[in-house]
C-alpha positions as CSV (number, residue, x, y, z in Angstrom):
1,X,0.0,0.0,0.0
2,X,3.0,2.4,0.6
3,X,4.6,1.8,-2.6
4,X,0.7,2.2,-4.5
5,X,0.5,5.7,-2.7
6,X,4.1,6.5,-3.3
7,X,3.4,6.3,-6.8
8,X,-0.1,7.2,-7.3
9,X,1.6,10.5,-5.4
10,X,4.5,11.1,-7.6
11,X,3.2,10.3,-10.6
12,X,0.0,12.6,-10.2
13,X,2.3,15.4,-9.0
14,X,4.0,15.2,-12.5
15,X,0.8,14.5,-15.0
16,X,-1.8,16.1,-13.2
17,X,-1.0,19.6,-15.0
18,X,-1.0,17.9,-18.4
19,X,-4.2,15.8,-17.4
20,X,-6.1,19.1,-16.3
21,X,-5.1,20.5,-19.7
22,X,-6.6,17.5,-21.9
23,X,-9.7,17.9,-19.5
24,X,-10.1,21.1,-19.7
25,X,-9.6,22.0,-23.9
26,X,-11.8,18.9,-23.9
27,X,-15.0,20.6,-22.1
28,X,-14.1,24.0,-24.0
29,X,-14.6,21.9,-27.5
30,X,-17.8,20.4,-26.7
31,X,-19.3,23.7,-27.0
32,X,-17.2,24.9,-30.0
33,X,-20.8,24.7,-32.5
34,X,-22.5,26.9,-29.7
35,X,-18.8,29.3,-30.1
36,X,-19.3,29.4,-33.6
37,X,-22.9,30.1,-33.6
38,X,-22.3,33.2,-31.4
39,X,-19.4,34.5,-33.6
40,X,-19.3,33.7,-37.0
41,X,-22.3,34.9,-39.7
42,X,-24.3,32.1,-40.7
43,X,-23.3,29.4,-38.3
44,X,-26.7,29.6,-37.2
45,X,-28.0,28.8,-40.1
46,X,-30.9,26.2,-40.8
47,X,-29.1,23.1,-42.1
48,X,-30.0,22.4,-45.7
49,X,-29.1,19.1,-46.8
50,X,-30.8,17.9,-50.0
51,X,-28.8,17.1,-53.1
52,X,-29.6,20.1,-55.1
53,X,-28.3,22.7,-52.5
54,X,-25.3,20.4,-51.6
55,X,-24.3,19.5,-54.8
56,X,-24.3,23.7,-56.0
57,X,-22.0,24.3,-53.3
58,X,-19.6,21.3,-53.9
59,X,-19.1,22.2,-57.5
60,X,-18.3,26.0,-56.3
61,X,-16.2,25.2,-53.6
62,X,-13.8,22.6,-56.1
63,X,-13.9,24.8,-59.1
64,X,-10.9,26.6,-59.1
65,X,-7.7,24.4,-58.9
66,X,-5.8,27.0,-56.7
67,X,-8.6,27.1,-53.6
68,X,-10.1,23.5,-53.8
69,X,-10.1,22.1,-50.2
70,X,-8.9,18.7,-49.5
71,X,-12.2,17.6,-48.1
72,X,-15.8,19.2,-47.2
73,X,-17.6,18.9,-43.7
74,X,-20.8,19.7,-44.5
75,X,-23.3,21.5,-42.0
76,X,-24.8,19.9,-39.7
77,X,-28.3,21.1,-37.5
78,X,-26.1,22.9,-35.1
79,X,-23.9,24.5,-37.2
80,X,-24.7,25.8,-40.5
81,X,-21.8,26.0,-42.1
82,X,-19.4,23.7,-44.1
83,X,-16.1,23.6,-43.0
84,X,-13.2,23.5,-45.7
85,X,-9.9,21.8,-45.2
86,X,-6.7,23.0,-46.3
87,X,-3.0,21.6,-47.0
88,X,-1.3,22.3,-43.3
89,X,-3.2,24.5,-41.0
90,X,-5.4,26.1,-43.4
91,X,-9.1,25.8,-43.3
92,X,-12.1,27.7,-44.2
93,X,-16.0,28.1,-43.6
94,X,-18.2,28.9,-46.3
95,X,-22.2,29.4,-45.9
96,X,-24.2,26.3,-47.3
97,X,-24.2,27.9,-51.3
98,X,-20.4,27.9,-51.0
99,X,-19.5,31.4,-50.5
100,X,-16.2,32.2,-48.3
101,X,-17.4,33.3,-44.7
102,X,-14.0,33.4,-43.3
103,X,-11.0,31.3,-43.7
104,X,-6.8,31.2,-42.1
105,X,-3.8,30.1,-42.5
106,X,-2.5,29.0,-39.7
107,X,-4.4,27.4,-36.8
108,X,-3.5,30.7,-34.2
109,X,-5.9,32.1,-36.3
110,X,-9.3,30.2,-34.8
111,X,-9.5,29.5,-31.1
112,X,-11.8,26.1,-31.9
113,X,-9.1,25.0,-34.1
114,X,-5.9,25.5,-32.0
115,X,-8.6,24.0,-29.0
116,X,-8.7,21.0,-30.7
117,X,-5.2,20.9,-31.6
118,X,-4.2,21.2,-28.0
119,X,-6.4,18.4,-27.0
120,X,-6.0,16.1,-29.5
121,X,-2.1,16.3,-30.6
122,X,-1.2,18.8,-27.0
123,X,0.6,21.1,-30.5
124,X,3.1,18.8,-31.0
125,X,1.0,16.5,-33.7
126,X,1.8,12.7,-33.6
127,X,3.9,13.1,-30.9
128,X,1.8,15.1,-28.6
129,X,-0.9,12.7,-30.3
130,X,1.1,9.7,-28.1
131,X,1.7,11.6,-25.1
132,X,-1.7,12.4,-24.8
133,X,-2.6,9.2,-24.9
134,X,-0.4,7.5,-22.8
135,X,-1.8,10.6,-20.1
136,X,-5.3,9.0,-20.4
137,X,-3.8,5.8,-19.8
138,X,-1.8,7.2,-16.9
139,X,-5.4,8.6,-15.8
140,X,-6.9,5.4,-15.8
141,X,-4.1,3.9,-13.2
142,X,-4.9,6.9,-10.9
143,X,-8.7,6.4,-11.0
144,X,-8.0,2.7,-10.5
145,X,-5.4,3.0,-7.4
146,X,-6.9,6.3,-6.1
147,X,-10.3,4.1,-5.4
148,X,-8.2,1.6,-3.9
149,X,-6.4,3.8,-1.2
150,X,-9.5,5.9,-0.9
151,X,-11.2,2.2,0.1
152,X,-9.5,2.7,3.9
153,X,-11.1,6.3,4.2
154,X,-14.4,5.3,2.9
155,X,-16.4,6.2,6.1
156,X,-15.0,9.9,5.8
157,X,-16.3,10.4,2.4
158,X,-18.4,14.1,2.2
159,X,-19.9,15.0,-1.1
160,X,-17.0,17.4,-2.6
161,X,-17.8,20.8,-3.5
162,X,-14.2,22.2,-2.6
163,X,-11.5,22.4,0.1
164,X,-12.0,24.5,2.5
165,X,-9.4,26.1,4.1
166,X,-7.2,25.2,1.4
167,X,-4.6,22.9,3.3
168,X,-3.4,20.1,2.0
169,X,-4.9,17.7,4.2
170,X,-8.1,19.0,3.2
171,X,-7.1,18.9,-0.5
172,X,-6.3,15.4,-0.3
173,X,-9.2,14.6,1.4
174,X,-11.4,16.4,-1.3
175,X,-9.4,15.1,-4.3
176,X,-9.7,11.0,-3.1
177,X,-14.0,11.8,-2.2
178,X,-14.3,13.7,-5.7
179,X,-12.0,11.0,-8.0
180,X,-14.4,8.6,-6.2
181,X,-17.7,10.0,-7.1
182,X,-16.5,10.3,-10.4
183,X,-14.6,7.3,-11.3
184,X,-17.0,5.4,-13.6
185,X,-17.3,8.4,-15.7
186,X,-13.1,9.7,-15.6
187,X,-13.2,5.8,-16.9
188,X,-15.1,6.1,-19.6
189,X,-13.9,9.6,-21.0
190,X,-9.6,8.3,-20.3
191,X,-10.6,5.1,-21.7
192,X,-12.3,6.2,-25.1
193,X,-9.7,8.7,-25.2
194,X,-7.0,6.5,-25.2
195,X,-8.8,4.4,-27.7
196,X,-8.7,7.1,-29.9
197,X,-4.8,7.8,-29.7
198,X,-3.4,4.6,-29.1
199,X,-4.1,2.6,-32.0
200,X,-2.7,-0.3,-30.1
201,X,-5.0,0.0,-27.4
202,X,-7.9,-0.1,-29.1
203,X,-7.0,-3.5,-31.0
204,X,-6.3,-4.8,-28.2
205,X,-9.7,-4.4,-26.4
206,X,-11.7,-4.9,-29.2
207,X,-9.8,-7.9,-30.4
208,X,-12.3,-10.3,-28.5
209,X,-15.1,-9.2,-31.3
210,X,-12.3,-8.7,-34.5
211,X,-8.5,-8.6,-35.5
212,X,-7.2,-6.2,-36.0
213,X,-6.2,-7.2,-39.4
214,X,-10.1,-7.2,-40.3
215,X,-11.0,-4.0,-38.8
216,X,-7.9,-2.1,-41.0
217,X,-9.2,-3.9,-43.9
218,X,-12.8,-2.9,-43.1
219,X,-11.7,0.7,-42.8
220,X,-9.4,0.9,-45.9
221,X,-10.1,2.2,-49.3
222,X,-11.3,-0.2,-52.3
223,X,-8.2,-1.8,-54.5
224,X,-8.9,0.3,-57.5
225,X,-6.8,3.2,-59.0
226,X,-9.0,5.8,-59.8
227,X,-8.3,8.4,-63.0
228,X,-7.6,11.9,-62.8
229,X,-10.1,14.7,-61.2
230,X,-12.3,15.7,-64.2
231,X,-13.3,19.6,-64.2
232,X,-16.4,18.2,-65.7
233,X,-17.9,15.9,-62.8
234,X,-21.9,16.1,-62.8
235,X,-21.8,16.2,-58.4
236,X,-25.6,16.3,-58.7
237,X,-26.0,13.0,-60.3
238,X,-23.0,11.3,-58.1
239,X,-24.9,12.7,-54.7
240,X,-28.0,11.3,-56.2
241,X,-26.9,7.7,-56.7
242,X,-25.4,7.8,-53.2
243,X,-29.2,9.0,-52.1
244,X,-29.7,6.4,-54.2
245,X,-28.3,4.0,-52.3
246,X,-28.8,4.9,-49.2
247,X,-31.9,7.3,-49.0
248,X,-32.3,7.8,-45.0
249,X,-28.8,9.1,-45.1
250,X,-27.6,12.4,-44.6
251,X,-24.4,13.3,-46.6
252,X,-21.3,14.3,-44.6
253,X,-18.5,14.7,-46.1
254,X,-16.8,15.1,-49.4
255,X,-12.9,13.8,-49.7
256,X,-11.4,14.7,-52.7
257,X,-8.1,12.7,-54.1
258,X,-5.0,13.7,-51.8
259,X,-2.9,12.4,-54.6
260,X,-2.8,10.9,-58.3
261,X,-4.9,7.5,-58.4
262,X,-7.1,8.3,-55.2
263,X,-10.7,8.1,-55.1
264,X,-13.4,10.8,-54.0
265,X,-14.6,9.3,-50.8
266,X,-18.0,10.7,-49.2
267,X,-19.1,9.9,-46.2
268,X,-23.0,9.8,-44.9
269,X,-24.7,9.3,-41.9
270,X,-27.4,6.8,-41.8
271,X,-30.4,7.2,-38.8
272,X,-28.7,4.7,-36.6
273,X,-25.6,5.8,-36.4
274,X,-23.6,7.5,-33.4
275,X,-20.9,8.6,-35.6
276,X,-21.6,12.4,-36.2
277,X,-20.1,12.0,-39.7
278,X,-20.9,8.7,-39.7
279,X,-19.3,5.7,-41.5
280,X,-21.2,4.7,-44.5
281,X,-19.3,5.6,-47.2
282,X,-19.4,6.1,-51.3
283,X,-16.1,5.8,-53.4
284,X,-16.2,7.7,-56.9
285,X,-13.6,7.6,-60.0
286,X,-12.5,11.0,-60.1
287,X,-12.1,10.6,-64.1
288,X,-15.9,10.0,-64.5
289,X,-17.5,10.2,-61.4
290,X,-19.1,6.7,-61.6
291,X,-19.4,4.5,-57.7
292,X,-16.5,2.0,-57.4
293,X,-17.7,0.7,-54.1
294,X,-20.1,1.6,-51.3
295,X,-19.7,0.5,-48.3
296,X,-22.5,0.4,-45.1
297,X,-21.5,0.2,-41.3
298,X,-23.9,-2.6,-40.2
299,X,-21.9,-4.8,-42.6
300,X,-19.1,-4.2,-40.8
301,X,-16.8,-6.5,-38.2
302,X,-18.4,-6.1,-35.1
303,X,-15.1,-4.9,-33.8
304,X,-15.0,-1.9,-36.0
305,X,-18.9,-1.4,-35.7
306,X,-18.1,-1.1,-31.7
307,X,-14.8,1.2,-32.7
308,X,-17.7,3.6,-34.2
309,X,-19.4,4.4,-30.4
310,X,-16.0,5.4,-29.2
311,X,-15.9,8.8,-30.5
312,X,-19.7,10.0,-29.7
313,X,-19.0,8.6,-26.3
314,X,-15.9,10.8,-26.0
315,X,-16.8,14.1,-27.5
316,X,-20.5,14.1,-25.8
317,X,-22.4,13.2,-29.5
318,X,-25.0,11.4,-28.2
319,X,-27.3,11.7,-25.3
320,X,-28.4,15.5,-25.8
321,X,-28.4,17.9,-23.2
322,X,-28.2,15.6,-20.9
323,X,-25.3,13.9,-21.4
324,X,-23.1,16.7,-22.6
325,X,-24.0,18.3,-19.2
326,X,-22.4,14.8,-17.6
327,X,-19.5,15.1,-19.7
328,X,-18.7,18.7,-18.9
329,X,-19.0,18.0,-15.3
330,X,-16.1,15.2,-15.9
331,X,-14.3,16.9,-17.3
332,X,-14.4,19.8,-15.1
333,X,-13.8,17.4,-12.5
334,X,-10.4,15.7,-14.1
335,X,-9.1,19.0,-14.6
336,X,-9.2,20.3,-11.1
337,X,-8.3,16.5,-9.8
338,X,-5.0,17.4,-11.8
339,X,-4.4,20.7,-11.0
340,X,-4.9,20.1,-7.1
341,X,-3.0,17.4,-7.1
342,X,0.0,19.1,-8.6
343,X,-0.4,22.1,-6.3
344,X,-0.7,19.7,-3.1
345,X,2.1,17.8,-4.2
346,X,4.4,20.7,-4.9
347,X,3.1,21.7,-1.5
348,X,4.3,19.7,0.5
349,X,7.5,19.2,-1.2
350,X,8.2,23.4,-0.5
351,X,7.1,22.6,3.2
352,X,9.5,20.0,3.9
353,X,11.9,21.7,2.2
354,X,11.7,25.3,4.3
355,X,12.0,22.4,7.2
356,X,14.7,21.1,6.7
357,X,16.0,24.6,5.6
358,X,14.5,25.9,9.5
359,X,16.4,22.6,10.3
């Protein structure tokens, strides 16, 4: 048990900074549609959806060689507008008929995009992409050991609101009663997360229901070299055979070819599915514009099928109001787990040492 708290100590005086940033960017993102209503023109726009109106904006928006995005996120009903990505940092949003709303170069340029940089890749991209998720995994050994020494305290527990006086008796007692009360939800949001940035993590615990082998092959573009973009695609007839085929579905987004002999890739959203962008998704020939495969989610492995509920379950996509209420009060919770632990731990550590100084 002394070793457990020795390192449960140590190591939370060392993460718990970076934790309570990954907590905290994460809360600020799940309002980022709610940001963008408030402060760009025509995020609050109705979402329009049908072919017609999509298809308009598409041709507009990959017209001209020199501005064509990578790939489309078309709105959604909480945010009207369709979100363009650039080569590097670049982006821009357009309104739903394709005009230019605002757009940047760099990612210092929008606070929701540097947000998400930070929380996702901590601005260091793949790297910072590993680190963060080896801190969620690091989380998930503090919720697991701080329950267990908090176990021997158990008939002290008070509801935590905060520690008052600020000592740091009281802020250990407060941060072992609030880890506690939390500690099925800091599960869920560390584990997804790590999911999410630790490819290797989520083989491994969904390798019970597929391979890992069969899940990269389920998520992997068709064996077909595709012909050069035409200037001439009909985008009105290709979004109408993918209505076509699937006519519940709501279309997502449009990938254009990164490089010579890729297909257009669009992606819909079926009724069912958690996935805010979903996963159902149409590949075109660039050259003529005709489907070389479509491919839906329930025919999935199960493994990847159960890879598609990690994200909503992360970023608060499901559940409503409700739910992104729960969410935000996790992650308000992590982030003042870590920053209290770091400023108890550093604490005590300038106590003893003005001791030993007195000493």
């Amino acid at each position: 048990m002394h070793t457990l708290r020795f390192l449960h100590r140590w190591l939370g005086g060392l993460l718990g900074l970076l934790l309570g940033v990954l907590a905290l960017s994460g809360t600020l993102l799940l309002y980022k549609d709610v940001w963008l209503r408030v402060t760009v023109p025509h995020a609050a726009d109705a979402q329009r959806n049908d072919v017609a109106t999509v298809a308009s904006a598409v041709e507009r928006l990959v017209a001209d060689p020199a501005s064509r995005p990578s790939s489309i996120i078309l709105a959604t009903d909480g945010n009207g507008l369709h979100r363009l990505y650039h080569k590097g940092d670049g982006g821009a949003y357009t309104n739903q008929a394709g005009s230019l709303v605002t757009d940047w170069s760099s990612r210092w340029e929008r606070w929701e995009v540097w947000m998400f940089d930070l929380h996702h890749y901590l601005l260091a991209g793949e790297t910072g992409e590993t680190v963060a998720g080896i801190s969620a995994l690091a989380g998930l050994g503090f919720v697991v050991t701080g329950v267990i020494l908090w176990w021997r305290s158990r008939r002290n527990f008070r509801l935590p609101i905060w520690p008052r006086p600020m000592s740091r008796s009281n802020i250990i007692r407060h941060h072992r009663n609030l880890g506690t009360l939390l500690a099925p939800l800091l599960v869920l949001s560390l584990l997804t997360g790590a999911m999410m940035t630790l490819p290797p993590v989520a083989a491994f615990l969904l390798s019970p229901l597929s391979s890992r082998e069969e899940m990269d092959a389920a998520s992997g573009p068709p064996g077909v070299t595709g012909g050069p973009l035409s200037p001439a695609l009909d985008w009105r007839s290709m979004l109408t055979a993918a209505r076509d085929r699937f006519p519940d579905a709501e279309l997502r987004v449009v990938g254009l070819p990164h490089k010579p002999g890729d297909l257009i890739r669009l992606r819909l959203r079926q009724p069912w599915e958690w996935l805010p962008n979903g996963r159902t998704t149409i590949w075109f020939d660039p050259a003529d514009g005709r489907i070389v495969e479509a491919r839906d989610p329930a025919r999935l492995p199960a493994g990847s099928r159960a890879f598609g509920l990690v994200y909503p379950l992360h970023a608060a996509k499901v559940g409503g109001a409700v739910y992104k209420a729960v969410m935000t009060v996790t992650g308000l919770g992590l982030a003042l787990l870590g920053s209290l632990a770091v400023y108890s731990f550093w604490l005590a550590k300038l106590a003893n040492h003005q001791r030993a100084r007195a000493a």
